[in-house]
N, C-alpha and C positions, 0 to 999 in steps of 0.2 A: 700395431694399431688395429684395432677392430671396433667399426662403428658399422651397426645393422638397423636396421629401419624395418618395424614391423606395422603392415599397412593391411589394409582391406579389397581384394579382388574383386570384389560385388558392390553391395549398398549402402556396408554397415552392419553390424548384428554379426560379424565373423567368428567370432572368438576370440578375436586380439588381445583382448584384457589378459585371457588367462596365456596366452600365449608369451606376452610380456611378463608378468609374474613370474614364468616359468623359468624364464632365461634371465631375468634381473639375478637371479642367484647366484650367477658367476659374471654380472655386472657392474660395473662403478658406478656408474651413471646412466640415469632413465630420465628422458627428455619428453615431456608433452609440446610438439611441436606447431599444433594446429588447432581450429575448433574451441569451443567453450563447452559449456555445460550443458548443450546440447540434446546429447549423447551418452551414455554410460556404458561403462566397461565391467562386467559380471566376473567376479572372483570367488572362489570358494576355498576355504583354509582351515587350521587349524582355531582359529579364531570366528568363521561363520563364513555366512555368503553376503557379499559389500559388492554394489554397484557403484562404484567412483564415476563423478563426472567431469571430475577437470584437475583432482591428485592422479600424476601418474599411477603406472600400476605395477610400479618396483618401491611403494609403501609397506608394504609389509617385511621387505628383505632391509634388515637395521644396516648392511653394507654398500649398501646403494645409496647413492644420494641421485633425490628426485627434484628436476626443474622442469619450473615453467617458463617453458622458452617464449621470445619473445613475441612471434607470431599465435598465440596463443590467445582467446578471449578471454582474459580475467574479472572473473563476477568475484569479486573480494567476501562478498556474503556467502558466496557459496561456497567458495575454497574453507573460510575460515568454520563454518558450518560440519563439513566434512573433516579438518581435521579436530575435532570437539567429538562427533560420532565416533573416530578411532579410539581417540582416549575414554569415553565412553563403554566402549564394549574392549577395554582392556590390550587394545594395541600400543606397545610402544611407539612413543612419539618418532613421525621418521624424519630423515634427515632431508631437509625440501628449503630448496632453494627457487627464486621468484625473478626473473628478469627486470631490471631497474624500466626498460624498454617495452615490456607486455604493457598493452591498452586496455582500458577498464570497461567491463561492460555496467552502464549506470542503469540507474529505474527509467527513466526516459525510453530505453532499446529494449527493456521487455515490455513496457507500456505501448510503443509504437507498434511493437512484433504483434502485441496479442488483439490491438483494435485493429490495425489492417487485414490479418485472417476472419478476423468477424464481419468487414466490411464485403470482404472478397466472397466470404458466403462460399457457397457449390464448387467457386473457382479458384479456392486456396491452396495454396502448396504443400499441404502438411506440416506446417513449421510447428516445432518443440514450442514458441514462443518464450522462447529465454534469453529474445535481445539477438539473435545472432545478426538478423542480416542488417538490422538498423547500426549494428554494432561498425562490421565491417564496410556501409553503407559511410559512416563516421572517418573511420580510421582511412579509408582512399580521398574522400573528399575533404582530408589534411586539418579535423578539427576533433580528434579523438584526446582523449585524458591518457598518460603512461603515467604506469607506475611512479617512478621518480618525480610528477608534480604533485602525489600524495603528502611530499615534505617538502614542497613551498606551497604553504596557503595563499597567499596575493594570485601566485600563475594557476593553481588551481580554481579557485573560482573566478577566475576571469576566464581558464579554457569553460568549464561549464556554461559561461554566463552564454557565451558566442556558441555553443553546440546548442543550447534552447533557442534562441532565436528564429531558426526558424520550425525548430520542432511545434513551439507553441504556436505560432501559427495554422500547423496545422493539426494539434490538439483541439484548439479554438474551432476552427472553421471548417473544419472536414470530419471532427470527429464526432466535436460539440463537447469537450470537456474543458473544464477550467488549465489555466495554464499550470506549469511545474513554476516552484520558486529554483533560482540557482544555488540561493542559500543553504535550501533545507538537502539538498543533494551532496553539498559540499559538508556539511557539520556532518551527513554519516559518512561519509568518508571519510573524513576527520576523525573522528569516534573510533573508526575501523582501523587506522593508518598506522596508530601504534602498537597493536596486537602481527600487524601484517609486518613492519620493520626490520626484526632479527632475519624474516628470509630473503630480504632485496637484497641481489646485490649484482653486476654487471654477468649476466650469466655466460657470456660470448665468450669473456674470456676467461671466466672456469674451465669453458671447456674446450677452449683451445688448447689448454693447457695441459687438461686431462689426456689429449688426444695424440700434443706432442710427446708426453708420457707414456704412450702407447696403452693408456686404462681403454676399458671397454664399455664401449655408447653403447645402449640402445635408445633410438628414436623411436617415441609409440605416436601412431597414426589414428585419427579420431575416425568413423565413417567409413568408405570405401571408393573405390576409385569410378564405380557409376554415379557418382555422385558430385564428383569436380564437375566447378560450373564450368571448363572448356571442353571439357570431351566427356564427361557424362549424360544422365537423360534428362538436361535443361529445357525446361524450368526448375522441374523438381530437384534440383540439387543443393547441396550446404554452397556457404558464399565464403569459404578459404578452400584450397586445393589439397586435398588429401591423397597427393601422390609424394611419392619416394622423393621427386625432381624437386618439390618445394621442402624436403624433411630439411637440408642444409640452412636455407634460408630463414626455417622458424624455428630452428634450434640456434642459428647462428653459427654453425661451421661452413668452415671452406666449402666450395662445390664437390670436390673431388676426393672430401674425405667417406663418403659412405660407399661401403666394400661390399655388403651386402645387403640383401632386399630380401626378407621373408613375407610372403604374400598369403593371407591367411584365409579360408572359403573354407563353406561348409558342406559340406556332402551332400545335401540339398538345398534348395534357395531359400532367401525370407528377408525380407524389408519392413520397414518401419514407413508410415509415409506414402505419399501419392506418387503416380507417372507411372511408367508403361513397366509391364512386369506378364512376360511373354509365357512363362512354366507355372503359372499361379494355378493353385487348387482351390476347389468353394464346397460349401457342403461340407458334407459327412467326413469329407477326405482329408479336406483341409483341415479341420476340427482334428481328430485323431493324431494329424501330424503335430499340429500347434500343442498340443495335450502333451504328446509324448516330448519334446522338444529338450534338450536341456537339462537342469535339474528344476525347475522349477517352470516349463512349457515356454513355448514362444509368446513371449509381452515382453515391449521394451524396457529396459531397463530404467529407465527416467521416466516416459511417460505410460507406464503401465500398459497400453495402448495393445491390442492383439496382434503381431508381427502379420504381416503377407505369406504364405508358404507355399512353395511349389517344390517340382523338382529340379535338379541340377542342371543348373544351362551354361555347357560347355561352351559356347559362342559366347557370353559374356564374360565369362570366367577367364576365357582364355585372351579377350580383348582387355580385360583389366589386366591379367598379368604383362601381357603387353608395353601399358602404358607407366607399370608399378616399375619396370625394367625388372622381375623377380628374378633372385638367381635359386629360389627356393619356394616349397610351397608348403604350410601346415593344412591340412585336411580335417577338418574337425566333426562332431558329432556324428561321425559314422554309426555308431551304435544305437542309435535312435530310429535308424532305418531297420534294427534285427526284427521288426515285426511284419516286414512285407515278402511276398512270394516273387513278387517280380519290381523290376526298379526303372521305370521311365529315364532316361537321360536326353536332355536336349542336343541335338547335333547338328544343327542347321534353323533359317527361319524362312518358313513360307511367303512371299510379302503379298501385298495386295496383287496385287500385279501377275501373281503367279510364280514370280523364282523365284529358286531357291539358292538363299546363299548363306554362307558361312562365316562371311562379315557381320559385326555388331553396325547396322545403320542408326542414323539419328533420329529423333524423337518420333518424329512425325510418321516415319516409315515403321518407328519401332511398336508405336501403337496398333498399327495395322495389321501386325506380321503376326501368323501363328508357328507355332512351333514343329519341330520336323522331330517325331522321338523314336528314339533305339533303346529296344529294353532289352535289360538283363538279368537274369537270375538273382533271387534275394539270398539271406542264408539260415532265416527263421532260427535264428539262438540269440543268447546274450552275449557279447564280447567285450563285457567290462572289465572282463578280467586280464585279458589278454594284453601281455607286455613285450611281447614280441611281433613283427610281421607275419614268420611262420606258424605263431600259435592261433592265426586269422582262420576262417574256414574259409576253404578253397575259394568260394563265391564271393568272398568279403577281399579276399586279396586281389581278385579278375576285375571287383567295381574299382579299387584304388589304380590298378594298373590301370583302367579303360580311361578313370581320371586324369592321369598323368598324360597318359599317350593323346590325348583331347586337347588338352590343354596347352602339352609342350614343355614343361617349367617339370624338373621331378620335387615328386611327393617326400620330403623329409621328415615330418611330423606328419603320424595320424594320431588323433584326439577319438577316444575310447569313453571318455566321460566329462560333469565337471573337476575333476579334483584334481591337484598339479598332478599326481603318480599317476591318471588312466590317460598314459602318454607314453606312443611309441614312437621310438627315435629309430627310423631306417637309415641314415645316414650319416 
């Protein structure tokens, strides 16, 4: 039995996507277990480069069957959107299966998401505004729509009718917009329900079954683990937990079935989004980085938006690996740094107050804190070519090791480019 759980050690923007592609190749199953459409996971192939925001990212691999587990936010337009793009640009149809059990995110939770950030003004959290937190706002306070009342209409617009009630309210009187009908919510979901059908089906115990099987999971993780609203830098965080700890419970396996934990960061830092971000560069610097970034420069994936870019902060990185439990690490975008003579790394955080520590503190302190940095030699060449460890130049091999040895978790994947082959496997 091998079920791996690939997560995020920072904010989001790791590399996950490609990281999951990478290993669905000798996968049965790939689980989106968290989050909605958010977020996007950046892929490059023989077929193009596809940012997926809520198809796993073992769609491309025809051996893989890909589900949407049930802690998962399901935008039915969007799902269905994206797979019409694949067939579109000439991918085979993949094999994707939909939790009877995943909650729908309706026009109501992007409608709510996108007038509260306008209302909040200067003091908004950076939301996507794609429904998320109204979503999960819904789904805890016990009056969320699941898949499976898509095919009973009576329970379906009676759950709508009672989720508006007091939405319109405050549509009406806080926002000043006319109310939603519960009607017209239900007929597109109705519209929608028979095109989404062939892939519902109890996904818990597919893969329970897969598992007693001994086939091999992967669980893909949306975001990253600064970002869970319990131990990330709250406020600014997504509203499901994008830790390893909850992969079981939104794929729907046992607790004690995930074996490993691949924790994926990138060589230097970058976020999407507002809240404290300790190694951030501006200027000139920043610019250059965000340029070089990728294949296509730091901007998110979904919202096009200019990523945050600093450099690598070993205190966060290693407080996420931490929480992720990693018993691994992928290192990504190394090669994007081959243009610097020298390499800042974070190794501590100065706080207000004057000390210095090597704990990730919370929010408040985290805003305050400057950074404590140790620099290292760069190694001014390309290494996209390079598919080995020791084919690294000396200097590129000392940042990985200083990485690992910072961190604690060892470095099993460095990522050399985007393409699944500019990928070295040390272990």
């Amino acid at each position: 039995m091998t079920v791996t759980a690939i997560v995020g050690a920072n904010w989001g923007d790791e590399g996950k996507g490609k990281m999951t592609d990478v290993l669905a190749e000798g996968a049965s199953y790939v689980v989106r277990f968290q989050g909605g459409s958010n977020a996007g996971h950046t892929i490059l192939n023989r077929h193009g480069k596809f940012a997926l925001r809520l198809l796993p990212s073992g769609v491309f691999h025809p051996n893989a069957t890909n589900v949407i587990g049930p802690g998962t936010a399901l935008d039915v337009e969007v799902l269905l959107q994206e797979l019409s793009m694949l067939e579109e640009r000439g991918v085979p149809a993949p094999r994707l299966r939909v939790s009877d059990r995943a909650q729908l995110v309706l026009p109501a939770h992007r409608l709510l998401d996108e007038l509260e950030e306008g209302r909040l003004g200067e003091g908004s959290f950076g939301s996507t505004k794609r429904g998320i937190a109204p979503f999960y706002a819904d789904k805890y306070a016990k009056i969320g729509v699941q898949a499976a009342d898509l095919f009973d209409e009576p329970r379906l617009r009676s759950r709508i009718e009672r989720q508006l009630e007091s939405k319109n309210v405050l549509f009406r009187h806080l926002y000043g917009r006319e109310p939603l009908r519960a009607d017209d919510a239900a007929d597109a979901l109705l519209a929608q329900a028979e095109r989404l059908r062939p892939y519902v089906c109890d996904a818990s115990e597919l893969l329970y079954e897969a598992v007693r099987r001994g086939e091999s999971v992967l669980l893909e993780g949306q975001l990253g683990a600064l970002r869970d609203p319990d131990h990330g830098i709250y406020p600014y965080s997504t509203s499901s937990s994008p830790l390893a700890g909850f992969a079981s419970v939104g794929a729907g396996l046992p607790a004690g079935s995930i074996a490993n934990v691949l924790a994926v960061t990138k060589a230097y830092s970058s976020c999407v989004g507002a809240g404290p971000f300790a190694t951030e560069l501006s200027g000139s610097a920043a610019e250059e980085l965000r340029r070089r970034g990728g294949d296509a420069g730091e901007y998110g994936a979904v919202t096009g938006r200019p990523r945050r870019v600093g450099w690598f902060d070993a205190v966060a990185t290693r407080y996420g690996c931490r929480l992720q439990g990693a018993t691994e690490v992928a290192l990504t975008n190394l090669d994007v740094l081959g243009y610097l003579d020298r390499l800042p790394v974070c190794t501590a955080y100065r706080l207000e107050d004057g000390r210095v520590v090597g704990r990730f503190p919370t929010t408040g302190a985290l805003e305050k804190a400057a950074p404590v940095l140790e620099t290292l030699d760069g190694w001014l060449c390309d290494i996209a070519d390079c598919r080995t460890f020791e084919a690294l130049p000396p200097a590129a091999r000392r940042y990985v090791e200083f990485v690992e040895s910072s961190i604690g978790v060892p470095v099993s994947y460095v990522s050399v480019g985007p393409r699944r082959e500019q990928l070295i496997r040390r272990r």
